[in-house]
C-alpha positions in Angstrom: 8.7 48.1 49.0 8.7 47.1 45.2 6.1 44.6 45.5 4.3 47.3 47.7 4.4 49.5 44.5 3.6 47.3 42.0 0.8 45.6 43.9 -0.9 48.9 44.6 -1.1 49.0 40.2 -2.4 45.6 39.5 -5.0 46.6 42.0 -5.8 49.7 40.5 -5.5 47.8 36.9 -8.0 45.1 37.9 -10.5 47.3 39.1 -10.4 49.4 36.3 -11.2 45.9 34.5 -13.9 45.0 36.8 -15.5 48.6 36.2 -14.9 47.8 32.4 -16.7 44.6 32.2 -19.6 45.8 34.8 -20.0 48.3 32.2 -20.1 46.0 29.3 -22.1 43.8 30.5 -25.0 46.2 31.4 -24.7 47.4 27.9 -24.6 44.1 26.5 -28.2 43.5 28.1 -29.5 46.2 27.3 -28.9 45.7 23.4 -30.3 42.6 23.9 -33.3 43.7 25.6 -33.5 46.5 23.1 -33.4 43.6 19.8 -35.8 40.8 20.7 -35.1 39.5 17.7 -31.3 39.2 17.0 -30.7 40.4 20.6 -28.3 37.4 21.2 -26.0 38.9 18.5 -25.9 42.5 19.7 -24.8 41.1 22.9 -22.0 39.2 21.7 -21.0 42.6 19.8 -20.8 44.4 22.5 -18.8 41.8 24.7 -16.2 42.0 21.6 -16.1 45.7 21.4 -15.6 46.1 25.1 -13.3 42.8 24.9 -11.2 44.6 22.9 -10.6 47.2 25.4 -10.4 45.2 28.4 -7.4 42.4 27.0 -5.3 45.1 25.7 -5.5 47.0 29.2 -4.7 44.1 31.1 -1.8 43.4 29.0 -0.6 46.9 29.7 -1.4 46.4 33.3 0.8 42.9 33.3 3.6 44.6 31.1 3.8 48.2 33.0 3.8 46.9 36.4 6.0 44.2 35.8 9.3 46.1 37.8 9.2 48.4 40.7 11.4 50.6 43.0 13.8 53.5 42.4 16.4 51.2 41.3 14.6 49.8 38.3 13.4 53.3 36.4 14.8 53.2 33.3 13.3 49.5 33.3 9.7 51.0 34.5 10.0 53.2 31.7 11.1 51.1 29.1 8.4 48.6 30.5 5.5 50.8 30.4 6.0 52.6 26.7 6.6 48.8 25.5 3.3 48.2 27.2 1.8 50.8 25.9 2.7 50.2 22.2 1.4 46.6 22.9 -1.7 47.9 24.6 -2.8 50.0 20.8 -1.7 47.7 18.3 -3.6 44.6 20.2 -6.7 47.1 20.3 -6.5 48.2 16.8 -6.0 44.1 15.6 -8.6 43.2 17.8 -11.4 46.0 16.6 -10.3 45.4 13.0 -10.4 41.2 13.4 -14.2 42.4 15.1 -15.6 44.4 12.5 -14.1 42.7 9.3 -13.9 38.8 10.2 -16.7 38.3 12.2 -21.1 38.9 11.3 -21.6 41.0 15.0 -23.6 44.1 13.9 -21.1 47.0 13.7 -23.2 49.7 16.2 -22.8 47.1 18.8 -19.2 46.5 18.6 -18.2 50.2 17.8 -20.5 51.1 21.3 -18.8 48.2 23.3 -15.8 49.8 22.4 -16.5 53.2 23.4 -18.5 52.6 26.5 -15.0 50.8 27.9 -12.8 53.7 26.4 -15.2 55.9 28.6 -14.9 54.0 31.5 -10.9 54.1 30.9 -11.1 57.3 30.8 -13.1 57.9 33.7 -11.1 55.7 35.9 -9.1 58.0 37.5 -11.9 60.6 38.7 -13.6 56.7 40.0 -10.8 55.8 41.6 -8.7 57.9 43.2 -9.1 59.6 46.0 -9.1 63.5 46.2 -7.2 64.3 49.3 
């Protein structure tokens, strides 16, 4: 029954991912398409702005749904706010690393971020299912 539980989340956390980098991807092209110039560089922006999305969620995902059952609750708990603090401060050190270290064109990494913050957010009127 626990692995029942915690299965059921890393499904639900990987196609949340999927949806994420479908998303991404589809923007990505489209900058590209958009800059036939530099178009190659808007599209690695927008891979690192939704990148820095996606490899914080999936360490939440991996932390949070790392213990499951009744049993284990104060563990869940524990698990998913330590996740969770993970989850932002790998964000914000990713988007910062993104926008100060690197030459990407800011638009694109700022919209790569939001387009998979909106599909985060989204996720559960995609996903689940109304009963």
């Amino acid at each position: 029954m626990n692995k029942t539980l915690t299965a059921n989340g890393k499904q639900l956390a990987a196609k949340l991912i999927r949806a994420q980098g479908g998303a991404i991807f589809l923007l990505a092209c489209v900058f590209s398409l958009v800059q036939p110039i530099a178009g190659y560089t808007y599209f690695w922006g927008v891979v690192g702005g939704g990148m820095a999305v996606m490899i914080p969620t999936a360490l939440f995902a991996w932390r949070a749904f790392a213990q499951g059952g009744a049993r284990a609750a104060k563990q869940i708990v524990s698990n998913f706010f330590a996740g969770e603090a993970l989850k932002i401060s790998f964000a914000v050190a990713l988007l910062i690393g993104l926008l100060v270290f690197t030459t990407l064109p800011h638009s694109a990494v700022v919209s790569g971020y939001i387009t998979a913050l909106f599909v985060q957010w989204l996720a559960p009127i995609l996903f689940l299912k109304s009963t």
